[in-house]
Each structure stands twice: as C-alpha cells, then as structure tokens.
C-alpha positions in Angstrom: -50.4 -46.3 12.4 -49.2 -42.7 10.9 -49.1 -42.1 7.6 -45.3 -41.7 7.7 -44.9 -45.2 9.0 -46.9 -47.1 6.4 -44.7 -44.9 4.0 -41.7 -46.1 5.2 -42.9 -49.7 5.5 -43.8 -49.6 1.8 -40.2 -48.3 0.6 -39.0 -51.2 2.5 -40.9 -53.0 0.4 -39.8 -52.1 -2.8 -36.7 -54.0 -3.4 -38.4 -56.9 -3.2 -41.5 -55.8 -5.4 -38.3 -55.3 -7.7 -36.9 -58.7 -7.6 -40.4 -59.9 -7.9 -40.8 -58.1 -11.3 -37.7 -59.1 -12.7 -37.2 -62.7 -11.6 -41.2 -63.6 -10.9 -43.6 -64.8 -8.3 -41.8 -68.2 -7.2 -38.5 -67.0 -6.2 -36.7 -68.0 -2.7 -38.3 -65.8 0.1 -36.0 -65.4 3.3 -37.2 -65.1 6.6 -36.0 -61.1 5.7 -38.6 -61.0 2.9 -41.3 -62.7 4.5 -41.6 -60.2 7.5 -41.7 -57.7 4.9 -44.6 -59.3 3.6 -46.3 -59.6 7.1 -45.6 -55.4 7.3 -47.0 -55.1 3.4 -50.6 -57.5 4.4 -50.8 -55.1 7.8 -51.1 -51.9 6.0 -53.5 -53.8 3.0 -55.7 -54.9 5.9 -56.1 -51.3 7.4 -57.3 -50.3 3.7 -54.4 -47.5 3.6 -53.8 -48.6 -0.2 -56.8 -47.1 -1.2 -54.8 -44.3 -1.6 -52.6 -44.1 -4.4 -50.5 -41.3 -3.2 -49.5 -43.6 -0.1 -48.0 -45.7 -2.1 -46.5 -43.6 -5.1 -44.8 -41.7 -2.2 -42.4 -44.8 -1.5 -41.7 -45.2 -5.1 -44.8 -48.0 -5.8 -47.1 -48.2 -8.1 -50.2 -50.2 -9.1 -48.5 -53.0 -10.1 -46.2 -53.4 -7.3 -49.0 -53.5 -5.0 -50.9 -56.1 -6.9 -47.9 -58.7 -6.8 -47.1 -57.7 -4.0 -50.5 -58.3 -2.6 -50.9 -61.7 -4.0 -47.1 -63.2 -2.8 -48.3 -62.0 0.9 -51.6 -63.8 0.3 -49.8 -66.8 -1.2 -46.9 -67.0 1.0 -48.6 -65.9 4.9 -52.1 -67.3 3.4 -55.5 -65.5 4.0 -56.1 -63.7 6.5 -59.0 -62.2 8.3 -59.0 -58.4 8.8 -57.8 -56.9 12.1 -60.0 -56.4 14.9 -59.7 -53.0 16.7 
C-alpha cells in the first residue's frame, strides 16, 4: 500500500474518530463505520502509524488513533498480523 492510500484511508476515518470523541466509545456503528474500521486495523497492522506525520497529514492525531485503535480492536476483535 502507498503512502497516499493509507492517507486517504485515514481522512476517511476521521469523521468517525470525531463522533467517537464527542459522543464516546459505545455508540451505534453501521456497516459504513465498521468497514472503516476494517481499513483503519489494516494500515495499524502494516505498522504505518509509527509515523506520526502519516497520520497528522489526514487531520489525526494521537488521540484519534488510540480510540480509534481500540473500537477496531473491540468491535472486529483481535487480530493476528498479516502474512506477506
């Protein structure tokens, strides 16, 4: 995956890391919010988060990563990493 794709998956991500913030960590997911969740654990499996800059270029930031991190993990479960 390029660099400019995990960008643009993680601005996807960030109205949701914004209705996660405001209204917490048990709201209603859809089936919309969900796959963006499944996007969000694929890029944190290929370690790209490491990088700050990654993220703070589609308008995250530490926080939004955390919770965001542990919804996927609570919602899709645990998951092994990716085999190559």
């Amino acid at each position: 995956m390029k660099k400019t794709e995990v960008i643009a998956i993680l601005t996807a991500c960030r109205p949701l890391a914004d209705r996660l913030a405001a209204q917490g960590i048990y709201i209603k997911l859809t089936d919309a919010d969900r796959a963006i969740l499944a996007n969000f654990n694929l890029i944190a499996l290929d370690d790209w988060l490491n990088d700050p800059d990654i993220y703070k270029a589609a308008g995250l930031h530490q926080l939004d990563i955390n919770t965001l991190g542990f919804e996927a993990a609570r919602v899709l479960g645990k998951n092994k990493r990716r085999k190559h």
